[in-house]
N, C-alpha and C positions, 0 to 999 in steps of 0.2 A: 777467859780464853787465854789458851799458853799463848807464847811466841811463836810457838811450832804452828800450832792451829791457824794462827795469826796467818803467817806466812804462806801455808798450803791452801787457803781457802779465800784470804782475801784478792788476788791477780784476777780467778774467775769470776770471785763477787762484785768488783770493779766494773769488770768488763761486761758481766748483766747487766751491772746498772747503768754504766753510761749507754749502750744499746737501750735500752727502755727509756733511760732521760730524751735518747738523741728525736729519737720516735714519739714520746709524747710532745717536744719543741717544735716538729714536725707537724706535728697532727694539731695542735693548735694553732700555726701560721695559717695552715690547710683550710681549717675549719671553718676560723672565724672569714677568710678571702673569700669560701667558696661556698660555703654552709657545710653541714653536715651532715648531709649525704648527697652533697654536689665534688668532696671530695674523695677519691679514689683511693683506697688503700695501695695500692701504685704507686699513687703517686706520692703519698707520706713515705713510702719504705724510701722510694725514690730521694726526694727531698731529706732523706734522714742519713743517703748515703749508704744505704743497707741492701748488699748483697744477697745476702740471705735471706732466699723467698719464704722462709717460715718465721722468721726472726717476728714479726707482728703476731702472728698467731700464737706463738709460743708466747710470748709475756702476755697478749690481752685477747687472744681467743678471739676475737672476733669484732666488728667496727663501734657495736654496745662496749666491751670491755677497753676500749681503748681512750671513749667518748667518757667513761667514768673513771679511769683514771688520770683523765684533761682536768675533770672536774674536782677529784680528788684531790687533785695535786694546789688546787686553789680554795675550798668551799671551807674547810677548816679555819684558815685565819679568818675570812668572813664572816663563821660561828662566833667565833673565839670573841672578837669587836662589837658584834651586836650584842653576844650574851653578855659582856661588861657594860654594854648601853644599858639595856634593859635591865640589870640588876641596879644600874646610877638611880632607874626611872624608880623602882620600887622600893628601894633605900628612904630616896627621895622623900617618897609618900606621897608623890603624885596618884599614883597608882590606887589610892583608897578613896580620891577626892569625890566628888558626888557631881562636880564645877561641870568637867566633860569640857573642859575651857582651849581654848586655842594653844592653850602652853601645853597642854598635854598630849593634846594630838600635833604639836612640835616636836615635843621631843621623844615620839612615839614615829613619825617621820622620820626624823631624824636617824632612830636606829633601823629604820630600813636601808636607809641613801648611805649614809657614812662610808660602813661596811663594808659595802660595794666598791664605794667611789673610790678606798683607798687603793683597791688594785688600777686605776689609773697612772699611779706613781711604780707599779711593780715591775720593774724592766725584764721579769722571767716569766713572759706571757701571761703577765695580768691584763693587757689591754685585751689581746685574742679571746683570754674567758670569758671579759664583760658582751664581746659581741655574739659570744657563743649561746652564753645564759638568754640574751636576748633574742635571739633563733629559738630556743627551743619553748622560751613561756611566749611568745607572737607569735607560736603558729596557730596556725584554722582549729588545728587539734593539739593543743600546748603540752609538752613534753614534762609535766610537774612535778611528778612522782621521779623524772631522773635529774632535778635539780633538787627537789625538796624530800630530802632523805628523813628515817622516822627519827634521828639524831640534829634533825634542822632547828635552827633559831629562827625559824620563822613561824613554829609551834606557838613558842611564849609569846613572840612578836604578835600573834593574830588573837592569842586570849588576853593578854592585856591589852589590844584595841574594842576588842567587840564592846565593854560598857560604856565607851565613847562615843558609838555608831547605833543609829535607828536598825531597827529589826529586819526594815526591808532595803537596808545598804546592806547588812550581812547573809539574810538569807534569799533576797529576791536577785539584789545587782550585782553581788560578790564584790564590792567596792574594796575590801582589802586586796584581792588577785589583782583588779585592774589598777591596783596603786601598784604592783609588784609589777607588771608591764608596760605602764608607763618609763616609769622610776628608771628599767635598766632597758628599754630603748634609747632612753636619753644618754643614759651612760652609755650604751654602744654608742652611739654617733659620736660623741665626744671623744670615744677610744679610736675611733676609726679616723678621725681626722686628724691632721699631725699635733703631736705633743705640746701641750703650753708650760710657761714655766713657771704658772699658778692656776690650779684650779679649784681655789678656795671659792671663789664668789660665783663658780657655775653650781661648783657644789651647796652652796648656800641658797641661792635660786632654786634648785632643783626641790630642797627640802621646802620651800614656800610650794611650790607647786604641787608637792604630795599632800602637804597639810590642807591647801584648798581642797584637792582632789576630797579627801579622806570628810573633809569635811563638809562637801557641795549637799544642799539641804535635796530633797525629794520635789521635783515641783509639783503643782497643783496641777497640769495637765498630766505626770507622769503617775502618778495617785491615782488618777480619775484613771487613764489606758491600764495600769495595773487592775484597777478593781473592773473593771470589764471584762479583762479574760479572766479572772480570777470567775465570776459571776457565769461565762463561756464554758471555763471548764469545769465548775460544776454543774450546769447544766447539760452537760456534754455524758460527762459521769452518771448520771441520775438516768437518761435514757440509755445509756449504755449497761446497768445494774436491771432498768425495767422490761428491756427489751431478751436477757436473761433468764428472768423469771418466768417470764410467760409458758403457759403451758403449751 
C-alpha cells in the first residue's frame, strides 16, 4: 500500500473500527450483566456512545451478528491454547495408551479448563465472554452450534476423549457436553465476582473436578433405569411397527 493510499483510506478505516471495537466493548459489558437477549441493542449503542441509529446494523446486521463477533473477538486465542494442549497430549503418546488412566483424562481436562480460564486474566472483555459462553451452553436449549463453530477445538478435544469414556457416557449422557457446562459455569462465577490476584489453584481445582466429572463411573441403579427404558422403548416401537401393518 502507497502512502497515498495509506493516508486516504486509513482516517475512515480507523474510525470503522473504533465504532465496531466501541460497540462490541459494549455489547459484552451488556451481555454478560444482562444476558443476551435481556440486553437491548439501545441500550449497547447507548453504552457504546453511538449516535447513530444505524451504526449497530451496519457493522453486525443484527443482535446474531453482533453476539458473534463478541465471540469472535475471543474464541480464536481459546482454539489457539487448546489446539497446543491437545497436540502436547498426542506428542506425548498418551493418546495411544490402552491405560484410560486418570493422567489422561487430566490432562485431557485440562485442555478443556485452561483455555478458557486464561481469559480470566484478559482485561479486554475476557471476563464478559467467560459468563457469555456460560448463557448460552446452560440454557434449557443450549446455544452450541454458536459457541462451537465447525473450526472448534473442541472437535479434537471430544475425539481424543471418547476411547477414555464408556459408550453410554458418550452416546447415552453426553458426559463430555456436561463436562463443557460445568467447566464454564464455574468460570462464569469466578469471572463475575471481583478479580483475585491468583487464580491458579481455582483453576487447578476446577481441572480435578472435570476429571472426576469426565470420569464418574455408571452406577448400577443408573444401568438398571437405563436398560428399562431402553426395553420401554423397544417395546413401545414393536407395537408401533404392529399396529402399522395390520390390515
Amino acid at each position: 500500500m502507497t502512502a497515498h493510499e495509506t493516508q486516504a483510506t486509513s482516517p475512515r478505516s480507523r474510525k470503522a473500527g473504533d465504532t465496531r471495537g466501541t460497540l462490541i466493548r459494549a455489547a459484552e459489558r451488556l451481555f454478560a450483566v444482562k444476558g443476551v437477549d435481556g440486553a437491548s441493542l439501545n441500550e449497547i449503542k447507548r453504552a457504546a456512545g453511538q449516535r447513530n441509529a444505524m451504526a449497530l446494523q451496519y457493522h453486525f446486521g443484527d443482535r446474531a451478528g453482533l453476539l458473534r463477533a463478541v465471540l469472535d473477538k475471543h474464541l480464536p486465542a481459546v482454539d489457539a491454547r487448546r489446539e497446543v494442549l491437545l497436540q502436547q497430549y498426542e506428542d506425548s503418546g498418551d493418546s495411544d495408551s490402552d491405560s484410560g488412566g486418570d493422567a489422561d483424562l487430566r490432562s485431557l481436562a485440562a485442555a478443556l479448563v485452561l483455555p478458557a480460564a486464561a481469559k480470566l486474566a484478559d482485561p479486554d472483555g475476557g471476563r464478559e465472554f467467560l459468563q457469555i459462553v456460560a448463557e448460552l451452553l446452560n440454557r434449557p436449549e443450549p446455544l452450541v452450534e454458536v459457541v462451537v463453530t465447525e473450526e472448534s477445538s473442541i472437535y479434537p478435544w471430544r475425539r481424543l476423549l471418547e476411547p477414555l469414556l464408556t459408550s453410554e457416557s458418550t452416546a447415552v449422557f453426553h458426559t463430555r457436553f456436561t463436562a463443557m457446562r460445568f467447566c464454564h459455569a464455574e468460570l462464569a462465577a469466578r469471572a463475575a465476582a471481583r478479580p483475585r490476584e491468583d487464580d491458579r489453584l481455582f483453576t487447578s481445582r476446577l481441572v480435578d473436578l472435570v476429571t472426576a466429572l469426565l470420569a464418574a463411573p455408571v452406577s448400577e441403579q443408573t444401568a438398571r433405569l437405563l436398560r428399562e427404558r431402553n426395553r420401554t422403548s423397544t417395546a413401545r416401537a414393536g407395537r408401533t411397527s404392529a399396529a402399522r401393518t395390520r390390515p
